[in-house]
TIBA-566434 format. One line per 2 residues: for each residue x, z negated, y of C-alpha. Coordinates in pm, whole numbers, plus 50000, padded with zeros to 5 digits. Layout:
# residues N
X Z Y | ... $
# end
This chain:
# residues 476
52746 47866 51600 | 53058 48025 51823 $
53075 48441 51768 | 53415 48313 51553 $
53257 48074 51307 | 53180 48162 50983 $
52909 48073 50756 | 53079 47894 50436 $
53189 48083 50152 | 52981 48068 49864 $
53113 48183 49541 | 53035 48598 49468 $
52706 48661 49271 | 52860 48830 48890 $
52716 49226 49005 | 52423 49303 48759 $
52460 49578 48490 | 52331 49914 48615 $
52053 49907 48258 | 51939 49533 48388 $
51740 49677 48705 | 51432 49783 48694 $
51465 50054 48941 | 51713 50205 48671 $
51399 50200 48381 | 51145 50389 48635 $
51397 50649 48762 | 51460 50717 48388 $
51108 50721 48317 | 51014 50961 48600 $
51282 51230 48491 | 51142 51180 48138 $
50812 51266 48265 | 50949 51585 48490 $
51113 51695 48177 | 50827 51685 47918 $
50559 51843 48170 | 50772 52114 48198 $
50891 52158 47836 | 50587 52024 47710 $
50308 52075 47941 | 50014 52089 47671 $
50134 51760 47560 | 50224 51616 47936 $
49865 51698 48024 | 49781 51431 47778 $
49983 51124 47871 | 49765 51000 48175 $
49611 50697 47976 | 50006 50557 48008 $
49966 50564 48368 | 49620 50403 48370 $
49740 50149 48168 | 50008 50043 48382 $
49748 50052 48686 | 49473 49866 48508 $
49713 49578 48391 | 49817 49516 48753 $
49417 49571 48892 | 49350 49302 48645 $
49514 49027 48845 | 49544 49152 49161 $
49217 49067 49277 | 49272 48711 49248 $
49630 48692 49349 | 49496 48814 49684 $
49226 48571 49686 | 49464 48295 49589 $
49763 48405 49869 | 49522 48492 50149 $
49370 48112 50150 | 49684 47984 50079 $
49814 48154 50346 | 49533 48033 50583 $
49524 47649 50506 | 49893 47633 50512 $
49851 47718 50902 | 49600 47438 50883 $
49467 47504 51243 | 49192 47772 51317 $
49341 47921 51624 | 49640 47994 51505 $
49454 48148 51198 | 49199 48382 51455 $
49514 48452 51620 | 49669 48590 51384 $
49394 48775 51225 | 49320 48940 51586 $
49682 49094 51608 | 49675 49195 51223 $
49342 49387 51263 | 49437 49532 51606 $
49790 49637 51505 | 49672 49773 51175 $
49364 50002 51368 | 49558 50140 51620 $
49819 50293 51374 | 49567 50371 51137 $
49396 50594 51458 | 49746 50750 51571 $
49764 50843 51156 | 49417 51026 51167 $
49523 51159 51469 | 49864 51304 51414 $
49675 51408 51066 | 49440 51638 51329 $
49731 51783 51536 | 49912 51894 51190 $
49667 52030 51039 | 49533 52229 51373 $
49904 52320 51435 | 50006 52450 51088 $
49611 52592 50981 | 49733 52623 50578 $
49359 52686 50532 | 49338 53042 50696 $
49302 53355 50527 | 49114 53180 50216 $
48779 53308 50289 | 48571 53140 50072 $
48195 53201 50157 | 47995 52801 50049 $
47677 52997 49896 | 47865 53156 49625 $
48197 52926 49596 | 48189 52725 49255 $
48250 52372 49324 | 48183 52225 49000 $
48492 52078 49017 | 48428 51839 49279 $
48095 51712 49109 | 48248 51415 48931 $
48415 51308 49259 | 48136 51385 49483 $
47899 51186 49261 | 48131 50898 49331 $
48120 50869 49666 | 47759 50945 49732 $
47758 50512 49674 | 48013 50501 49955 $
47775 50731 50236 | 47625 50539 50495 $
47789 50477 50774 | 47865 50185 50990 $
47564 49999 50819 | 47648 50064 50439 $
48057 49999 50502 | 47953 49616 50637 $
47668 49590 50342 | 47945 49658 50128 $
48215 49412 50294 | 47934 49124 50123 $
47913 49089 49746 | 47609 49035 49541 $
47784 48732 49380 | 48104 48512 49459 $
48211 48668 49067 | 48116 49033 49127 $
48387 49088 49348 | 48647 49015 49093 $
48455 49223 48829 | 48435 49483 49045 $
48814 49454 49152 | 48653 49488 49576 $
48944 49402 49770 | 48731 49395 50078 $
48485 49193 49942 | 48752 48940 49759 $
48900 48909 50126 | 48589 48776 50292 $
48568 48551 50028 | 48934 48449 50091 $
48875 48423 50487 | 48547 48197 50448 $
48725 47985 50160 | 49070 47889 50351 $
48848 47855 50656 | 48650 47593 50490 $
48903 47422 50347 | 49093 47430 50643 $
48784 47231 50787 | 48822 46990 50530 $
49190 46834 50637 | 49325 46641 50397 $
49066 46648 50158 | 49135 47031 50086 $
49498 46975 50020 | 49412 46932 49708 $
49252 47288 49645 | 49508 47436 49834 $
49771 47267 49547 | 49528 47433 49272 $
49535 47743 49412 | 49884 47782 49509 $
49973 47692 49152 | 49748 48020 49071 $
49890 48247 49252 | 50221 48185 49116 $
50061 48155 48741 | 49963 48516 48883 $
50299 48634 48980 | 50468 48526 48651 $
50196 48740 48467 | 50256 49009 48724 $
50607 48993 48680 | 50575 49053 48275 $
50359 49336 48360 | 50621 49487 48554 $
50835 49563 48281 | 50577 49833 48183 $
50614 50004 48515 | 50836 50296 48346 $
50615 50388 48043 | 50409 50404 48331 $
50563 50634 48562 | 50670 50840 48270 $
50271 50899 48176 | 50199 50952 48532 $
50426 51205 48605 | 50428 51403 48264 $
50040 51480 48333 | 50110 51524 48718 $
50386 51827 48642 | 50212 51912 48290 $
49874 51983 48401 | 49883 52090 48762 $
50218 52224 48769 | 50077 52577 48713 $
49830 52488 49075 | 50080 52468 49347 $
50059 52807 49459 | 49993 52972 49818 $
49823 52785 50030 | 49754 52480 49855 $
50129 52477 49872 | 50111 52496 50202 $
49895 52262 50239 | 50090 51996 50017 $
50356 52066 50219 | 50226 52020 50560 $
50069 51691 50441 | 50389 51518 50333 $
50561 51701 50649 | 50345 51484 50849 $
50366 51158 50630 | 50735 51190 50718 $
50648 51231 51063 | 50432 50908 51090 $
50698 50695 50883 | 51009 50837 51131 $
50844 50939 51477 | 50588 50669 51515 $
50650 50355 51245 | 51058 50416 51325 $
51030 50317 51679 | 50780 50059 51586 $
51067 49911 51393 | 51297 49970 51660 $
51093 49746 51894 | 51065 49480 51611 $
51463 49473 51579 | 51561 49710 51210 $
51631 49975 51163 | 51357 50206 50905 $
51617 50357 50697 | 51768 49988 50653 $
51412 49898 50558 | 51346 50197 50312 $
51677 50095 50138 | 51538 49771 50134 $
51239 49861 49960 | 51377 50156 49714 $
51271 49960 49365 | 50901 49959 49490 $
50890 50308 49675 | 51009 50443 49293 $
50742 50250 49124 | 50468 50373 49383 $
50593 50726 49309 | 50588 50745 48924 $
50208 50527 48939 | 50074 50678 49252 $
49922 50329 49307 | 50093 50073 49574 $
49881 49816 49440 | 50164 49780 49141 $
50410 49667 49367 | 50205 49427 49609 $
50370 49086 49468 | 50699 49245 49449 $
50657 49348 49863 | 50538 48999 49927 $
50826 48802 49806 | 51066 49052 49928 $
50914 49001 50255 | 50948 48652 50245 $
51264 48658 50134 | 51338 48862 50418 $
51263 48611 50714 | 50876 48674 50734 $
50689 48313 50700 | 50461 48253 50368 $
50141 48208 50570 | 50182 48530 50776 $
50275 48715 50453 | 49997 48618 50246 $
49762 48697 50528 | 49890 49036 50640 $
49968 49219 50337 | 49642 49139 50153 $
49465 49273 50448 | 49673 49553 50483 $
49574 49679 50167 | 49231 49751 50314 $
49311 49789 50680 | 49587 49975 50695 $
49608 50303 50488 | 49798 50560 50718 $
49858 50806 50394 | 49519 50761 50344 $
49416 50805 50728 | 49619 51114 50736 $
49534 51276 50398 | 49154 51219 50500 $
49149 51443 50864 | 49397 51698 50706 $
49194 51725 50413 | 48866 51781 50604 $
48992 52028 50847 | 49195 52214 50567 $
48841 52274 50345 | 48678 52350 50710 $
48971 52648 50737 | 48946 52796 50373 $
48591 52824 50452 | 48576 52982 50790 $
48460 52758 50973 | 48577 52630 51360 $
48535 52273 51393 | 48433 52156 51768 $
48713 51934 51915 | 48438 51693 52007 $
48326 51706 51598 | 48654 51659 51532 $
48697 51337 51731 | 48353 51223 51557 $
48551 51271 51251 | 48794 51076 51345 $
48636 50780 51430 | 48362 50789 51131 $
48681 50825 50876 | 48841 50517 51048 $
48589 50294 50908 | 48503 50479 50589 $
48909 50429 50530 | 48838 50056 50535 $
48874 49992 50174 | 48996 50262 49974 $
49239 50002 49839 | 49574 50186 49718 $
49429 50328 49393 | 49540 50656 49273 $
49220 50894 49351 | 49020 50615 49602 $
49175 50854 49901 | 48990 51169 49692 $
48647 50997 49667 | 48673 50815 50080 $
48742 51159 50134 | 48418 51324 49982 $
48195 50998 50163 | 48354 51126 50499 $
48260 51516 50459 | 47927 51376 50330 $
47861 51267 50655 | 47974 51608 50809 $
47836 51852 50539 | 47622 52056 50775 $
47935 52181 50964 | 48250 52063 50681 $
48127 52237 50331 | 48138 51937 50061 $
48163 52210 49760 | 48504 52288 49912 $
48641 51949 49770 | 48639 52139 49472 $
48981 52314 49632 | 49199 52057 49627 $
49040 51863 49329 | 49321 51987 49135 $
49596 51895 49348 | 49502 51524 49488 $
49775 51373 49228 | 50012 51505 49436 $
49872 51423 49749 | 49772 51068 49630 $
50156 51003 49554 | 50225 51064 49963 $
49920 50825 50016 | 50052 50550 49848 $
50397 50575 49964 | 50296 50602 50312 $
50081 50309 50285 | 50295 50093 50105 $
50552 50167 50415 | 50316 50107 50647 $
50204 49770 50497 | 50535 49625 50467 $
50661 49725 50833 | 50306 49628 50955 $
50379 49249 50799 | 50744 49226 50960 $
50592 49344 51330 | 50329 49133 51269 $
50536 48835 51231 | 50812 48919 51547 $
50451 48959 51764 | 50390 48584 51699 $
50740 48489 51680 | 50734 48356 51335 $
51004 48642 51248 | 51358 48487 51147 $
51509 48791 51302 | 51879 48673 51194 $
51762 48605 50831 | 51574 48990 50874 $
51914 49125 51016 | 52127 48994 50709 $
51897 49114 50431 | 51882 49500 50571 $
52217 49461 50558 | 52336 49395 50224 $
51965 49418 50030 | 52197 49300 49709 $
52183 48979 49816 | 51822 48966 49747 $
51709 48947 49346 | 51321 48965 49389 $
51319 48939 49006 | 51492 48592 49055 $
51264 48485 49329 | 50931 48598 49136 $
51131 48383 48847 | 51155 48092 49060 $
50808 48151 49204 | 50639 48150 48882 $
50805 47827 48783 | 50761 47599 49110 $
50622 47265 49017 | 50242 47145 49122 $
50400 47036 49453 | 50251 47255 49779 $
50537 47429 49957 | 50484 47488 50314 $
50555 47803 50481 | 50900 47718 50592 $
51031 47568 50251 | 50877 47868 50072 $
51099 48049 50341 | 51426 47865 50358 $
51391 47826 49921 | 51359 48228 49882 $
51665 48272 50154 | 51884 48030 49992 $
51824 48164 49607 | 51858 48467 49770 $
52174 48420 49954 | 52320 48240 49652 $
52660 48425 49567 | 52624 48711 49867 $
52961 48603 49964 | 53107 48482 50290 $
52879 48600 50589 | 53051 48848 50894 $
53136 48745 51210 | 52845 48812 51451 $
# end
């Protein structure tokens, strides 16, 4: 196509009511939830179970819609290679930024030292307030051995029950491995399970409409019962760590992006309706099929999708990664204590496997956390969790945002590494986002036929509903 030809003009989408989005519903809910915890704090303090609910609804099928999209997304590639190559560049793209996250986590947190001054002396500090969490993670101590005992579950079931996303993806590897093995004999499976995930998305998509009771419980109890906590240093400290999530997201995932050809504000606009969600649940599992058909619809091919963002979920936590060394080296400075460069480098490295895992749940950062001073608790004092016990919900909202950033970018630089990125399709959705109605698209998804859809015609189908009414295209 010459730089003077257009695309054809299709005719203009009818603009949907303000009320009809769902962004609209959870920006409502949130300033609902501001305004009782602050009117009403006793009664804010009380509306947590709405926020659970919304959480546990979505951890009820997201378990198997990973399972489902991750050997999908394997068999659709139906060759091996391209399937280890692709899992080598996820897992080495998604450890090296998880290590630059612990690490820029260290420099804040050495830089900015909220924790001096606090004095606290670990013989007579009360840390009864940690004792729930620390109980929690004592299953999650053991080191190298213990996280790879864990990756395997006692049963092919258990890791449903459990809802073990690291455990569910092993499953998913070996599965769309062996049927992968299997040729044409596994097309059959792959038909079944395809079918499932979007039976999955439908039910997902229903779900969604709770997403604003939810964010209203969430933040009601958020500003209702810790609203009276964020005072001196812990302020300081809250503040430092969402300093430096902004730092990771602009200073090291923004020329990331840069290199992958979009621009990270054009991608956060892109991705507003989830980033609200995320921050009235303080979970970014809520959001994952929503992310994975946007992405899709975005230029990034089915199979690399349903690989990478599954995985990502467990691999690549940068709020996590930088909540977790901030954390440790903020208890080590309320208590007095000078932490060895060389301990904190030990640190570092122990807490980027024991951040394997702690799978976007509201409070899994709090508990990976506890395992990781476990390991350091004759230098780091584990009572001193007990400090920031009351503050994590507001930390855990930076965690999830950050990861659910993280994830999404991670898939779209993922996919221009192994060329698979339709950069042009990429270009024209960070454009005009409008064009793209993921509630449409999880519509459509949930009501494909029994036929299997390759990676391309999932592509091209999502672009062209997409695309549908955007209106004539610019002249390049």
């Amino acid at each position: 196509m010459s730089i003077t030809e257009q695309k054809p003009a299709k005719t203009p989408r009818k603009k949907t009511p303000l009320w009809k989005h769902l962004y609209f519903w959870v920006l409502l809910g949130i300033a609902a939830g501001i305004f009782v915890g602050i009117v009403f704090p006793e009664q804010g303090a009380k509306m947590q179970w709405l926020a659970q609910l919304f959480i546990n609804l979505v951890k009820v099928v997201i378990a198997p819609t990973i399972f489902a999209t991750v050997v999908v997304g394997i068999a659709g590639l139906g060759n091996l290679a391209k399937v280890g190559g692709l899992a080598l560049r996820t897992v080495v793209y998604f450890n090296v930024t998880t290590v630059v996250a612990l690490g820029l986590g260290l420099l804040t947190i050495n830089v900015f030292r909220p924790g001096d001054g606090l004095g606290y002396d670990a013989d007579t500090f009360d840390g009864s307030a940690a004792e729930g969490t620390i109980e929690s993670a004592d299953a999650a101590t053991g080191g190298l051995s213990g996280f790879i005992l864990q990756l395997v579950p006692t049963s092919f079931a258990s890791a449903f029950v459990d809802g073990q996303l690291l455990q569910v993806l092993l499953l998913a590897i070996l599965s769309g491995v062996a049927i992968t093995m299997l040729g044409e004999r596994g097309h059959g499976a792959v038909r079944a399970l395809d079918v499932f995930a979007k039976v999955m998305f439908g039910v997902i998509k229903l779900v969604m409409w709770v997403a604003p009771i939810g964010a209203f419980g969430g933040m009601a109890f958020t500003i209702g019962e810790h609203g009276s906590s964020i005072l001196g240093n812990l302020a300081m400290f809250m503040g430092t760590f969402w300093l430096t999530c902004l730092l990771f997201i602009f200073l090291v995932l923004g020329p990331i992006c840069w290199w992958a050809g979009f621009s990270i504000f054009k991608y956060l606009r892109y991705i507003k309706d989830e980033l609200l969600i995320v921050l009235g649940t303080s979970s970014s599992e809520t959001v994952l099929p929503r992310m994975m058909t946007k992405l899709e619809a975005a230029g990034t091919p089915k199979h690399v999708v349903g690989l990478t963002i599954p995985t990502g979920y467990s691999f690549n936590l940068d709020g996590t990664a930088i909540y977790m060394t901030m954390g440790a080296l903020f208890i080590a400075q309320a208590f007095g204590v000078d932490v060895p460069i060389g301990t904190q480098i030990g640190l570092l490295l122990f807490m980027l496997v024991s951040s394997n895992g702690a799978a976007g749940v509201s409070g899994a950062g709090l508990v990976t956390l506890a395992a990781s001073i476990a390991a350091f608790d004759h230098i780091i004092p584990l009572v001193g969790l007990a400090l920031i016990v009351g503050i994590d919900r507001f930390m855990s909202e930076g965690r999830a945002l950050t990861n659910l950033t993280g994830n999404g970018i991670g898939t779209l630089v993922i996919a221009r590494w192994t060329g698979d990125l339709d950069r042009e399709r990429l270009r024209e959705v960070l454009d005009d986002p409008h064009q793209v109605d993921v509630d449409e698209l999880m519509k459509q998804d949930a009501g494909i036929g029994l036929g299997l859809e390759s990676s391309s015609d999932a592509m091209d189908r999502k672009a062209s509903i997409a695309t549908a009414g955007a209106g004539p295209a610019s002249k390049e």
